[in-house]
C-alpha positions, 0 to 999 in steps of 0.5 A: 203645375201646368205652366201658361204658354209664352209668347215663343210657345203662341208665336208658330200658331200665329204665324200661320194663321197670318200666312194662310191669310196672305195667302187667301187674300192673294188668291181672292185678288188675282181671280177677281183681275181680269185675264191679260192678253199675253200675245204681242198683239195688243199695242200700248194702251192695251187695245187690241190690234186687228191684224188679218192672216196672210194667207198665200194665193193658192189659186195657180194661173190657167195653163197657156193652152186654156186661155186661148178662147176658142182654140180651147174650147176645140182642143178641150171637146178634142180631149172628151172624144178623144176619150170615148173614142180614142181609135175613131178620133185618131182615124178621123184626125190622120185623115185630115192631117194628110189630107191638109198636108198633101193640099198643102204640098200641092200648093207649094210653088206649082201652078197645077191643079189639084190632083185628087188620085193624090190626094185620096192615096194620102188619106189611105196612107194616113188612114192606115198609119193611124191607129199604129201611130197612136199605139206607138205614141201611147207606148212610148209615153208609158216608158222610158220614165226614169227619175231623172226627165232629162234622161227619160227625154233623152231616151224617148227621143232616141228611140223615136227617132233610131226606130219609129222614124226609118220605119214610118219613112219607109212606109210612107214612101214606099206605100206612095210608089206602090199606090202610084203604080210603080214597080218594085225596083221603082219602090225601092228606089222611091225609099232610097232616094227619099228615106236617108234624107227625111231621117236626117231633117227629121233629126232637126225638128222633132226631137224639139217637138218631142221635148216640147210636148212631153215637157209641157202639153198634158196628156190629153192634148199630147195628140191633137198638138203632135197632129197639128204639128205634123201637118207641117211634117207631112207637108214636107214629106209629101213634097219630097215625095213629089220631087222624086216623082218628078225625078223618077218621071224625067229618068223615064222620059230620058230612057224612053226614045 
Protein backbone atom coordinates (compact mmCIF):
# COMPACT_ATOMS: atom_id res chain seq x y z
CA UNK A 1 0.00 0.00 0.00
CA UNK A 2 1.31 3.22 -1.35
CA UNK A 3 1.54 5.86 1.34
CA UNK A 4 0.20 9.57 0.40
CA UNK A 5 3.08 12.25 0.04
CA UNK A 6 3.69 14.48 3.50
CA UNK A 7 4.04 17.89 3.78
CA UNK A 8 8.06 17.23 3.92
CA UNK A 9 7.99 14.96 0.96
CA UNK A 10 5.33 18.06 -1.36
CA UNK A 11 7.63 20.98 0.42
CA UNK A 12 10.91 20.83 -2.01
CA UNK A 13 8.54 20.97 -5.41
CA UNK A 14 7.12 23.97 -3.93
CA UNK A 15 9.64 25.76 -2.83
CA UNK A 16 10.87 25.91 -5.98
CA UNK A 17 8.13 26.93 -7.81
CA UNK A 18 8.19 29.74 -5.27
CA UNK A 19 11.62 30.54 -6.42
CA UNK A 20 11.47 30.30 -10.05
CA UNK A 21 8.53 32.76 -9.41
CA UNK A 22 10.67 35.52 -7.35
CA UNK A 23 12.92 35.05 -9.84
CA UNK A 24 10.68 35.86 -12.90
CA UNK A 25 9.11 38.63 -11.35
CA UNK A 26 12.50 40.22 -10.49
CA UNK A 27 13.62 39.95 -14.09
CA UNK A 28 10.30 41.31 -15.36
CA UNK A 29 10.75 44.58 -12.83
CA UNK A 30 14.18 45.30 -13.78
CA UNK A 31 13.56 45.22 -17.67
CA UNK A 32 10.91 47.30 -17.46
CA UNK A 33 13.05 50.38 -15.18
CA UNK A 34 14.61 52.54 -17.37
CA UNK A 35 18.56 52.36 -17.62
CA UNK A 36 20.33 54.76 -15.00
CA UNK A 37 23.21 56.92 -16.13
CA UNK A 38 26.01 55.74 -14.07
CA UNK A 39 28.41 58.85 -15.15
CA UNK A 40 29.00 61.43 -12.58
CA UNK A 41 27.49 63.69 -15.08
CA UNK A 42 24.10 63.76 -13.76
CA UNK A 43 23.54 66.19 -10.78
CA UNK A 44 20.81 65.56 -7.71
CA UNK A 45 17.75 65.74 -9.29
CA UNK A 46 18.88 63.30 -11.96
CA UNK A 47 19.04 65.80 -15.08
CA UNK A 48 21.60 65.54 -17.02
CA UNK A 49 24.56 68.42 -17.09
CA UNK A 50 25.76 69.67 -20.44
CA UNK A 51 29.51 69.73 -19.85
CA UNK A 52 31.61 70.76 -23.02
CA UNK A 53 34.95 68.95 -23.93
CA UNK A 54 38.21 71.09 -23.28
CA UNK A 55 39.87 70.76 -26.05
CA UNK A 56 43.44 72.28 -26.06
CA UNK A 57 44.33 75.12 -28.58
CA UNK A 58 46.33 73.02 -31.30
CA UNK A 59 46.73 76.02 -33.71
CA UNK A 60 50.26 77.21 -32.73
CA UNK A 61 51.19 81.09 -33.45
CA UNK A 62 52.81 82.32 -36.62
CA UNK A 63 56.79 82.49 -36.45
CA UNK A 64 57.94 86.21 -36.06
CA UNK A 65 59.27 86.26 -39.65
CA UNK A 66 55.59 85.69 -40.95
CA UNK A 67 53.85 88.30 -39.47
CA UNK A 68 56.05 91.14 -40.91
CA UNK A 69 53.76 92.28 -43.55
CA UNK A 70 55.39 93.18 -46.28
CA UNK A 71 58.66 91.88 -45.35
CA UNK A 72 56.97 88.49 -45.37
CA UNK A 73 55.81 88.53 -48.43
CA UNK A 74 59.45 89.40 -50.11
CA UNK A 75 61.14 87.02 -47.94
CA UNK A 76 58.50 84.34 -48.84
CA UNK A 77 58.50 85.03 -53.12
CA UNK A 78 62.73 84.95 -52.07
CA UNK A 79 62.30 81.30 -50.60
CA UNK A 80 59.83 80.14 -53.91
CA UNK A 81 63.09 81.51 -56.22
CA UNK A 82 65.01 80.31 -54.20
CA UNK A 83 63.72 77.04 -54.90
CA UNK A 84 63.33 76.92 -58.72
CA UNK A 85 66.53 78.56 -59.06
CA UNK A 86 68.76 78.20 -56.16
CA UNK A 87 72.19 79.14 -58.06
CA UNK A 88 70.63 82.01 -60.21
CA UNK A 89 69.01 83.69 -57.09
CA UNK A 90 72.34 83.52 -55.23
CA UNK A 91 74.08 85.22 -57.96
CA UNK A 92 71.73 87.96 -58.18
CA UNK A 93 71.34 88.22 -54.07
CA UNK A 94 75.80 88.80 -53.99
CA UNK A 95 75.37 91.25 -56.43
CA UNK A 96 73.37 93.21 -54.52
CA UNK A 97 74.76 92.41 -51.23
CA UNK A 98 78.19 93.73 -52.41
CA UNK A 99 76.94 96.25 -54.39
CA UNK A 100 74.94 97.92 -50.97
CA UNK A 101 77.74 97.23 -49.23
CA UNK A 102 80.58 98.96 -51.12
CA UNK A 103 78.22 102.09 -51.49
CA UNK A 104 77.76 101.86 -48.21
CA UNK A 105 81.46 101.91 -47.54
CA UNK A 106 81.95 104.72 -49.68
CA UNK A 107 79.75 106.52 -47.93
CA UNK A 108 81.16 106.26 -44.54
CA UNK A 109 82.85 109.35 -43.54
CA UNK A 110 84.10 110.55 -46.82
CA UNK A 111 83.13 113.37 -48.87
CA UNK A 112 84.22 111.62 -52.36
CA UNK A 113 82.26 110.81 -55.01
CA UNK A 114 81.24 107.46 -55.64
CA UNK A 115 83.91 105.51 -57.34
CA UNK A 116 82.21 103.06 -60.01
CA UNK A 117 85.74 101.02 -60.77
CA UNK A 118 85.10 100.17 -57.32
CA UNK A 119 82.16 99.29 -57.22
CA UNK A 120 82.09 96.97 -60.37
CA UNK A 121 85.41 95.09 -58.83
CA UNK A 122 82.75 94.17 -55.80
CA UNK A 123 80.06 93.10 -57.99
CA UNK A 124 82.91 90.49 -59.66
CA UNK A 125 83.94 89.79 -56.35
CA UNK A 126 80.54 88.74 -55.20
CA UNK A 127 79.56 87.47 -58.27
CA UNK A 128 82.23 84.73 -58.28
CA UNK A 129 82.40 84.08 -54.39
CA UNK A 130 78.57 83.28 -55.05
CA UNK A 131 77.73 79.87 -55.87
CA UNK A 132 81.05 78.64 -53.41
CA UNK A 133 79.22 80.62 -50.81
CA UNK A 134 76.21 78.83 -51.11
CA UNK A 135 77.64 75.33 -51.77
CA UNK A 136 79.90 76.01 -48.48
CA UNK A 137 76.44 77.21 -46.45
CA UNK A 138 74.34 74.30 -47.79
CA UNK A 139 77.28 71.81 -46.84
CA UNK A 140 77.78 72.88 -43.43
CA UNK A 141 74.03 72.60 -43.01
CA UNK A 142 74.00 68.88 -43.90
CA UNK A 143 76.76 68.15 -41.31
CA UNK A 144 77.83 68.42 -37.83
CA UNK A 145 74.14 67.58 -36.79
CA UNK A 146 74.61 65.46 -33.73
CA UNK A 147 72.07 64.79 -31.06
CA UNK A 148 73.22 67.16 -28.96
CA UNK A 149 72.39 71.23 -30.71
CA UNK A 150 74.76 72.56 -28.52
CA UNK A 151 77.52 70.48 -29.81
CA UNK A 152 76.47 70.65 -33.54
CA UNK A 153 76.63 74.69 -32.80
CA UNK A 154 79.47 74.34 -31.56
CA UNK A 155 81.20 72.35 -34.31
CA UNK A 156 79.38 74.56 -37.13
CA UNK A 157 80.75 77.48 -35.72
CA UNK A 158 84.44 76.07 -35.41
CA UNK A 159 84.62 74.96 -38.57
CA UNK A 160 82.92 78.17 -40.17
CA UNK A 161 85.16 79.97 -38.51
CA UNK A 162 88.99 78.16 -38.49
CA UNK A 163 88.21 77.20 -42.30
CA UNK A 164 85.78 79.40 -44.21
CA UNK A 165 86.69 82.68 -42.77
CA UNK A 166 90.69 82.92 -43.44
CA UNK A 167 89.78 81.64 -46.90
CA UNK A 168 87.19 83.79 -47.98
CA UNK A 169 89.49 86.98 -46.39
CA UNK A 170 91.96 86.05 -48.19
CA UNK A 171 90.20 85.99 -51.51
CA UNK A 172 88.23 89.00 -50.93
CA UNK A 173 91.37 90.87 -50.38
CA UNK A 174 93.68 89.56 -52.36
CA UNK A 175 91.11 89.68 -55.35
CA UNK A 176 90.45 93.51 -54.26
CA UNK A 177 94.35 94.26 -54.83
CA UNK A 178 94.62 92.15 -57.84
CA UNK A 179 91.67 93.75 -59.56
CA UNK A 180 93.08 97.26 -58.53
CA UNK A 181 96.38 96.68 -60.37
CA UNK A 182 98.51 95.94 -57.99
CA UNK A 183 101.49 94.00 -57.99
CA UNK A 184 101.99 90.52 -56.36
CA UNK A 185 103.97 91.54 -53.30
CA UNK A 186 101.39 94.57 -53.05
CA UNK A 187 98.98 91.54 -52.73
CA UNK A 188 100.34 89.71 -50.32
CA UNK A 189 100.69 92.65 -48.15
CA UNK A 190 97.00 93.66 -49.13
CA UNK A 191 96.39 90.08 -47.15
CA UNK A 192 98.60 90.60 -44.45
CA UNK A 193 97.82 93.63 -43.46
CA UNK A 194 93.90 93.07 -43.49
CA UNK A 195 93.13 89.13 -43.23
CA UNK A 196 94.40 88.67 -39.18
CA UNK A 197 92.28 91.34 -38.02
CA UNK A 198 88.94 90.77 -39.94
CA UNK A 199 89.29 86.76 -38.73
CA UNK A 200 89.69 88.03 -35.10
CA UNK A 201 86.41 90.71 -35.57
CA UNK A 202 84.82 88.29 -37.50
CA UNK A 203 85.01 86.00 -34.25
CA UNK A 204 82.99 88.87 -32.52
CA UNK A 205 80.13 88.70 -34.59
CA UNK A 206 79.38 85.63 -36.59
CA UNK A 207 79.36 82.94 -34.36
CA UNK A 208 76.15 84.84 -32.85
CA UNK A 209 74.69 85.08 -36.15
CA UNK A 210 75.37 81.52 -36.98
CA UNK A 211 73.98 80.36 -33.67
CA UNK A 212 71.13 82.58 -34.30
CA UNK A 213 70.24 81.55 -37.64
CA UNK A 214 70.66 77.74 -37.16
CA UNK A 215 68.58 77.95 -34.09
CA UNK A 216 65.88 79.93 -35.22
CA UNK A 217 65.67 80.87 -39.17
CA UNK A 218 64.06 77.98 -41.28
CA UNK A 219 65.91 76.57 -43.97
CA UNK A 220 64.35 78.24 -46.61
CA UNK A 221 65.26 81.72 -45.25
CA UNK A 222 68.65 80.68 -43.88
CA UNK A 223 70.11 82.52 -47.02
CA UNK A 224 68.18 85.94 -47.71
CA UNK A 225 68.65 86.35 -43.53
CA UNK A 226 72.66 85.56 -43.73
CA UNK A 227 72.53 87.92 -46.93
CA UNK A 228 70.91 90.68 -45.34
CA UNK A 229 73.39 90.39 -42.46
CA UNK A 230 76.24 90.36 -44.35
CA UNK A 231 75.59 93.54 -45.84
CA UNK A 232 76.75 94.80 -42.60
CA UNK A 233 79.87 92.47 -43.16
CA UNK A 234 80.95 93.18 -46.23
CA UNK A 235 80.27 97.12 -45.36
CA UNK A 236 83.05 96.65 -42.93
CA UNK A 237 85.35 94.54 -44.88
CA UNK A 238 85.19 96.96 -47.93
CA UNK A 239 86.31 99.90 -45.41
CA UNK A 240 89.22 97.99 -44.17
CA UNK A 241 89.89 97.16 -47.51
CA UNK A 242 89.87 101.01 -48.10
CA UNK A 243 91.95 101.88 -45.06
CA UNK A 244 94.53 99.89 -46.56
CA UNK A 245 94.33 101.22 -49.85
CA UNK A 246 94.53 104.34 -48.46
CA UNK A 247 97.97 103.09 -46.38
CA UNK A 248 99.47 101.53 -49.16
CA UNK A 249 98.92 104.90 -51.21
CA UNK A 250 100.47 107.18 -48.55
CA UNK A 251 103.61 104.26 -48.32
CA UNK A 252 104.08 105.06 -52.18
CA UNK A 253 103.82 108.86 -52.03
CA UNK A 254 106.31 108.46 -49.32
CA UNK A 255 108.71 106.39 -51.33
CA UNK A 256 108.42 108.08 -54.53
CA UNK A 257 110.59 111.87 -54.52
Amino acid sequence: MRRPPTLATAAPPLRSIFRTTLRLRRHQSSSSRPDRDPSPSTNATGAARSESIPVPNTVSPLPLWQRLGPLTAVATAYARAQKRRPWGTQFASALVIYGLADVSAQSIGSDDDLDPKRTARSLVIGGIAAIPSYLWFIWLSNHFNYSSHLLSLATKISVSQFLFAPVFNTYFFGAQAALAGCSPAAVVDRIVQTVPTSVVNSCQFWPLVTAFTFTFIPMEYRSVFSGVIAIGWQTYLALLNRRAERRADSIQDAVEP
